[in-house]
C-alpha positions, 0 to 999 in steps of 0.5 A, a space after each residue: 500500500 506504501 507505493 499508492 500512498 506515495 503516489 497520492 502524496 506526491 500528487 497533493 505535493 504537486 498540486 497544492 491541493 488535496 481537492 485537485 489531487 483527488 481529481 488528478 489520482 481519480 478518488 474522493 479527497 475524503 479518502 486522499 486524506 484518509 490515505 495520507 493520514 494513514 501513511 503519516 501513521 505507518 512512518 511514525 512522522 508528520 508529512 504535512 503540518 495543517 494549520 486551518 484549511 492551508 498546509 505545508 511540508 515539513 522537513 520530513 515531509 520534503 525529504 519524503 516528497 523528493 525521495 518519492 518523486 524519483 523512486 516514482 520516476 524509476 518505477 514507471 520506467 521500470 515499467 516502460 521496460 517491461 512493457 517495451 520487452 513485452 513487446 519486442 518478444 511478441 514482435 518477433 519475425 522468423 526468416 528461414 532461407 536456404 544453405 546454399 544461398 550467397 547473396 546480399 540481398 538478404 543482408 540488406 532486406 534485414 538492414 532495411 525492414 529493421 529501419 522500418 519496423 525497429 520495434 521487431 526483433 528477427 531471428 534467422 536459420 537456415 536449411 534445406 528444402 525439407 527442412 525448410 518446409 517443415 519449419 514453416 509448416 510446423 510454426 517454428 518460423 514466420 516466413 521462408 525463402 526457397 525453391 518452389 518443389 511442390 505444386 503451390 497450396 492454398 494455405 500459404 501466400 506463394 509470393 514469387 521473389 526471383 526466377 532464375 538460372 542455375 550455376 554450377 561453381 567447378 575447380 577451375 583445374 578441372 578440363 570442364 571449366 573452360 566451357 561457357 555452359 555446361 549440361 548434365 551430360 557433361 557433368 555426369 562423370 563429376 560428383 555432384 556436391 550437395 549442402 545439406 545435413 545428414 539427415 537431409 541426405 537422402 532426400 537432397 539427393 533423391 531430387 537432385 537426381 530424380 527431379 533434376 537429373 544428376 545422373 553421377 555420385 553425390 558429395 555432402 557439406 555442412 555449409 558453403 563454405 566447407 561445399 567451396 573448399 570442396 570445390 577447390 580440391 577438385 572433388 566435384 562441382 557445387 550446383 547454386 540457385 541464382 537468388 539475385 546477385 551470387 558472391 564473388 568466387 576466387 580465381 579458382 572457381 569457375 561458375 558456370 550455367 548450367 543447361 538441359 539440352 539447349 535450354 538454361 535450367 531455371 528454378 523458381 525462388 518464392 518467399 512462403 507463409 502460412 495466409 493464416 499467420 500474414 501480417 503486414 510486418 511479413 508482407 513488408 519483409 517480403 516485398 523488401 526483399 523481392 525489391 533488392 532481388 529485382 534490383 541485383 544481376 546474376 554474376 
């Protein structure tokens, strides 16, 4: 009770008046006093000396008066804080993007929508495909980036971010990366280096080879940079989406298009969530990084 009757207090204080504090703090000014009388007899001071229908402070009661202002103070911001962390743990946006992606565009779409949206906190992870899917259908993140390996469904918002060419990068020791373009029929003989986890293995492979047609062995890395590594001892060749730009590569890559046929294969890049869980801080991620994609060139 001591923290109301400080506030009343502060407010009779402040206000010169036990009829306009009453007002201010929104009861009676009969029980104001009452309070005030009872916070009087809890310290064991007199706080106001009343002579007729004026008052003052006493000494006691000054010292009580500026004490009670600053811990008011430091309470209420206290309570701003909170509310604040409240706040930025329930604005939160989850980004799943792919493990082979290299670009920058990402980078800057965070940079951007944080100018935009600075009250939201964002949490980013990566994975495979099926990882990927599976975080965004389970609830686990807000929004994903990745290739479009299923038929469109109603329940998420499919939103087209990039259709683009595939890229091979190939150790530029290799005979092969003196072509301008590859094909899979070239490639057949080299392992085919995926990024993917160990459980995902199987499942990379098994559309790499069946929906793709990779027609060799397969290789697997953790990350990029452990699939580049690779690439550079001449192990095989690392096949990548074109998402916008793709990062520069060192003298001793080579990155190549690669081709079906005649014909460039081209993969569909499109930002997913769920219709049920959209938000206008979704969209706005979404449209950000849609902008910087169309923005950059495949290089």
């Amino acid at each position: 009770m001591l923290f109301k009757q400080m506030q009343y207090f502060v407010a009779v204080a402040d206000c010169n008046s036990f009829t306009e504090a009453a007002e201010r703090c929104f009861i009676s000014q009969s029980a104001i006093s009452q309070q005030i009388r009872a916070l009087e007899s809890q310290l064991g001071v007199e706080l106001i000396h009343r002579a007729n229908r004026r008052f003052s402070l006493t000494p006691a009661g000054e010292y009580f008066y500026t004490q009670s202002r600053l811990l008011l103070a430091e309470a209420d911001s206290i309570a701003r804080e909170t509310q604040r962390i409240a706040q930025s743990d329930n604005q939160r946006l989850r980004i799943g993007y792919p493990k082979n992606y290299s670009g920058r565009e990402l980078h800057e779409a965070v940079a951007e929508f944080t100018l935009l949206h600075p009250e939201v906190s964002i949490d980013i992870v990566n994975g495979t495909h099926e990882e990927l899917y599976d975080l965004i259908r389970f609830g686990r993140v807000d929004l994903v980036i990745n290739d479009q390996r299923r038929a469109f469904s109603d329940e998420y918002v499919n939103y087209l971010l990039s259709d683009g060419c595939c890229f091979i990068e190939i150790s530029a020791n290799n005979p092969l990366s003196s072509k301008q373009r590859l094909t899979m029929r070239d490639l057949k003989r080299l392992p085919c280096i995926l990024i993917a986890s160990a459980e995902q293995q199987a499942k990379e492979e098994a559309y790499y080879r069946d929906t793709l047609g990779f027609s060799g062995s397969f290789l697997f890395a953790d990350n990029l940079e452990e699939g580049r590594l690779m690439v550079l001892g001449n192990r095989g060749f690392l096949p990548l989406d074109c998402i916008g730009s793709l990062s520069p590569v060192v003298a001793s890559i080579k990155r190549i298009t690669l081709y079906r046929g005649d014909r460039s294969i081209r993969r569909r890049i499109c930002a997913f969530w769920q219709k049920k869980n959209a938000c206008p801080q979704i969209e706005d991620f979404a449209a950000i990084l849609r902008q910087k994609i169309e923005n950059s060139r495949c290089t």
